[in-house]
Each structure stands twice: as structure tokens, then as C-alpha cells.
N, C-alpha and C positions, 0 to 999 in steps of 0.2 A: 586426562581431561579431554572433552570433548571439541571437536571442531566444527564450528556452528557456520552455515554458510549462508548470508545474507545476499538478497534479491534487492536491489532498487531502482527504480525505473530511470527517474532524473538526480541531476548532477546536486540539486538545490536538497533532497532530501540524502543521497551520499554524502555527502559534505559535514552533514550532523555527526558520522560517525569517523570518515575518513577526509579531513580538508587539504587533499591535493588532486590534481586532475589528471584523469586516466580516462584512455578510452572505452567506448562499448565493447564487450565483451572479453575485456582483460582482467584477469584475477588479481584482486588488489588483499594485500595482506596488514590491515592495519594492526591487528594486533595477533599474538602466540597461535591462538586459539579460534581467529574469526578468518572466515574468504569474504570476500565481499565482490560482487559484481556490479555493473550497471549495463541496464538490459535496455532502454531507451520506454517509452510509453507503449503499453500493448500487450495482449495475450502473450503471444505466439512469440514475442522476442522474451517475455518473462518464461515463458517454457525454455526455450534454449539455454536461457544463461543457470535457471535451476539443475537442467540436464547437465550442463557443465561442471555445476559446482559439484555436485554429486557424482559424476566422473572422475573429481579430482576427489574425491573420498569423504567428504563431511559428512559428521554423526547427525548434522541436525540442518533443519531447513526451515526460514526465515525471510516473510514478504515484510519489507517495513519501510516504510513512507507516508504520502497522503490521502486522504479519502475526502468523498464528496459526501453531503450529509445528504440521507432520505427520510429522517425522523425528522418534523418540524424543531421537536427538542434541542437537537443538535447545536453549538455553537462551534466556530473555528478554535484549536487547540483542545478542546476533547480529542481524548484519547481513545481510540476503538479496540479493545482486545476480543474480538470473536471468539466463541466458541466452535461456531459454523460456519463453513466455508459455502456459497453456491455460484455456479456457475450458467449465465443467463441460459445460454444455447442448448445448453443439456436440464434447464428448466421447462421451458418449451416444446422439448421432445417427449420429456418421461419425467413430467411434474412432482410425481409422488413418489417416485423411487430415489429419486435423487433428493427431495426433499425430505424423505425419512428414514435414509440408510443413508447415501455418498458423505452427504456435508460432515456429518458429527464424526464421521473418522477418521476426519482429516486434521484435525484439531489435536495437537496434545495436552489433553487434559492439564497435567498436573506442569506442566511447564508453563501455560496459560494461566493457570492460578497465582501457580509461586511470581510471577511477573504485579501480576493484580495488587497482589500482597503491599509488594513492595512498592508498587506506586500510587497510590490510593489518596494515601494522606497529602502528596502531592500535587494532583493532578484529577479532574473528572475524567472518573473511569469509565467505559460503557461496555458491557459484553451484547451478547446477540450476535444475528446474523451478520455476514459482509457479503454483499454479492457483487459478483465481477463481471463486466459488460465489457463487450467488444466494442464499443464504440461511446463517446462521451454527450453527459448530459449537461444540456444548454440550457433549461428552461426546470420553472416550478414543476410546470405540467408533468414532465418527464422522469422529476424524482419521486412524485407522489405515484404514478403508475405503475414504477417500477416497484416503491414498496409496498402496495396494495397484491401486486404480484409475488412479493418472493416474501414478505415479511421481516427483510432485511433495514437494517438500520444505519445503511453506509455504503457506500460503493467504491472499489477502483478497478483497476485495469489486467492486476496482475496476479491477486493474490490467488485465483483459482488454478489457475497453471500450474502456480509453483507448488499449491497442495497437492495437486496432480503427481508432480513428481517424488514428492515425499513418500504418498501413498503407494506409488507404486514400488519405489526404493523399501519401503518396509523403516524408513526413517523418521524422528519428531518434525512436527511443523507448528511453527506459530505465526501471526499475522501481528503487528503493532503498526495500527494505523492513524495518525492524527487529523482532523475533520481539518479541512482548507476551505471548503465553499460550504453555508448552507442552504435549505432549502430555498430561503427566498433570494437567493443569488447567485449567478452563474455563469462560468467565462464566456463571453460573446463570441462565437462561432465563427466569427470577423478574426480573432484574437490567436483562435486555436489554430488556425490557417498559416498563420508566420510565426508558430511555434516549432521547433527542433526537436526530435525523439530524445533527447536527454533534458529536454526543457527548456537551453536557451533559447534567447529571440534570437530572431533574424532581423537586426540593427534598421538597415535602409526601409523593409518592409514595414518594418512596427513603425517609424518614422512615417511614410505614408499612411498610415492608418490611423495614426493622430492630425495629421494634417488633413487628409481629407474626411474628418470628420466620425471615421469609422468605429471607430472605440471612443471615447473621453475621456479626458485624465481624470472625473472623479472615477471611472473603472478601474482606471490604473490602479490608482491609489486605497484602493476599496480592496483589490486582490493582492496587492501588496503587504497590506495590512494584516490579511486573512490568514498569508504564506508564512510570514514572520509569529505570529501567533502558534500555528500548525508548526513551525521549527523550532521555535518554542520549546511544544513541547515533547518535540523528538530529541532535542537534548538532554531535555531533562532524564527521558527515559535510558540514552548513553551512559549521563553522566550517574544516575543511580545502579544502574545495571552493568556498566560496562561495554567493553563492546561488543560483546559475546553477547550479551542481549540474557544473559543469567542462564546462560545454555547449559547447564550441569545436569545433563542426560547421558548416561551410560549405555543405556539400551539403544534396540535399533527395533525400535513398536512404536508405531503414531497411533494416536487416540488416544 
């Protein structure tokens, strides 16, 4: 059986699979057949913790958390199964090579199906694009430019890295991403400032920041809302799939 190793940025989407608390960058072993990490928010720590997991041997590699929606479409707890992976910065450079060869080999096809399959009748599915940004969108403006750009229909933080490393390992990858924000709403930039790389708050700051006015509790309670929906239905995808995320790959070929 295959060893599938899971990438998760924050503690609030690990928790769906593994509900105890472990640090960054420590290999957590929830089930026979799963690694799981938490990488904190961000490319570059999702590179590291994929290179990890995949130093400790896993047949399969797996970004799975929340996404922000860039399809008006979109609502929270849609579920994103990508086909294609793109990566902003290397969109920018060399638009068309990476938009018509990189992304769709990073994807394993029939791992990404066989998942679709099985959660469909459950949950709205979406395949398409996910493109991954180095830095977070705060505004409408921001998501529709971005999908006007890339043709992407969801964004996070980590999932390109971690294809990155799949691809180069010669191992499956798949993305399962649940929408948290969408287009017409988005965390206040005030908000993301006394947030922690695994996603808690920082207590006294967030405190001031309702106090003096900075955020409001219907934000609060609006993104609360939105996170609980998006966990939702990342359970559900555990609790149908397991924790292994239905990783039954043998081979060691992505795409």
C-alpha cells in the first residue's frame, strides 16, 4: 500500500485529518499509510515541508486545505479538485510554457478522478485551474485580476510548491481544496497582520483590533462562518476517503 504524504499549511485545516497538536515541521503519523505535515502559510515553507515528506519516502504527495475563490461562482465549502496546478511568478515570466506544458503534469490524473468520483454525490465538485500566489488577496479587485490572468478558479498559498516537488520526485500529486472566502469577500489586511503561520490569532492583538475598531465582529463572524463550511467539507472528504485521501497509487509517474 502506498504512503501518501500530506502538506497543510494551518492547524484549523490539519485538525480535519489529524485532531492533535504538533508543531511545524514535525511528521505527524495519523494513520498506517498517511505523513502528514504542517508547513505554516506560504510557498516556500510548503516547499520545505513537501521536500521532507518525500525524503522520508512517500509514494504520493498531497496539498490539502483552503482556498480562496476567484470564480464569482464559487461559494465556501465547494470543494476544488484541480486538474492544473499554476504558479504566479513563473506565470509572469514565461506565460505560455508554463501555462501549456508545467501545470497539467503536475496533476495525477486518474487519482484526481477516482477522488471526484467518490465525492460528487456529496459535495460541489469543481475541477479547473488553482493558481498559487505568494502573497494574499484582500479585495474583489484582486481575485478577478488574478483570474482574468491565469484562468484559474481558486487560489492558495501552497499547492504549487508542493506540485513542484512531486514533479520533480517523479511521484502522484493531488490538490483538494475547499473554497473559504469568496469573491465578494475577503480577510481584512488589518486581520492577516495578527494572524500566526499555522493560523492562530495572536489573542491581545486580535483584541485590539476589535476594540479599536479595526475589523468588526460582523467580519469576525462572516469568516467564521465561511471556515466552518470549508471544514466542513474537508471532513467530509476524510471521512469518505480516509486519511490517505484514497492514495491507492502504486506507481511513482504524476500526471
Amino acid at each position: 500500500m502506498s504512503v501518501v504524504g500530506i502538506v497543510c499549511a494551518m492547524k484549523s485545516e490539519a485538525s480535519c485529518i489529524m485532531n492533535l497538536r504538533f508543531p511545524l515541521y514535525k511528521l505527524a503519523r495519523p494513520g498506517e499509510n498517511t505523513r502528514l505535515c504542517l508547513c505554516g502559510v506560504g510557498t516556500n515553507m510548503a516547499a520545505d515541508a513537501a521536500a521532507l515528506l518525500q525524503r522520508y519516502g512517500v509514494d504520493a504527495l498531497a496539498s490539502f486545505g483552503v482556498a480562496a475563490a476567484l470564480d464569482p461562482r464559487l461559494t465556501p465549502g465547494d470543494l476544488v479538485l484541480p486538474e492544473s496546478i499554476l504558479t504566479e511568478d513563473k506565470i509572469e515570466k514565461k506565460a505560455e510554457a508554463v501555462s501549456e506544458i508545467e501545470d497539467t503534469r503536475l496533476v495525477n490524473q486518474e487519482w484526481r478522478n477516482r477522488v471526484q468520483r467518490q465525492l460528487s454525490s456529496q459535495l460541489t465538485v469543481i475541477g479547473g485551474k488553482l493558481v498559487t500566489s505568494q502573497i494574499p488577496l484582500t479585495s474583489r479587485h484582486a481575485k478577478l485580476e488574478l483570474e482574468k490572468r491565469t484562468g484559474a478558479c481558486a487560489m492558495d498559498m501552497e499547492s504549487g510548491d508542493v506540485a513542484e516537488v512531486a514533479a520533480k520526485a517523479g511521484i502522484p500529486f493531488i490538490a483538494v481544496r475547499a473554497i473559504v472566502d469568496p469573491v465578494e469577500f475577503s480577510p481584512p489586511e488589518a486581520l492577516l497582520s495578527v494572524v500566526n503561520p499555522d493560523g492562530s490569532v495572536q489573542l491581545f492583538q486580535f483584541l485590539s483590533l476589535l476594540l479599536n475598531r479595526s475589523v468588526d465582529v460582523k467580519t469576525i463572524f462572516h469568516l467564521a462562518l465561511a471556515m466552518h463550511a470549508a471544514r466542513t467539507s474537508l471532513l467530509t472528504v476524510v471521512k469518505t476517503l480516509g486519511m490517505n485521501l484514497d492514495g491507492k497509487l502504486t506507481d511513482r509517474i504524476a500526471g
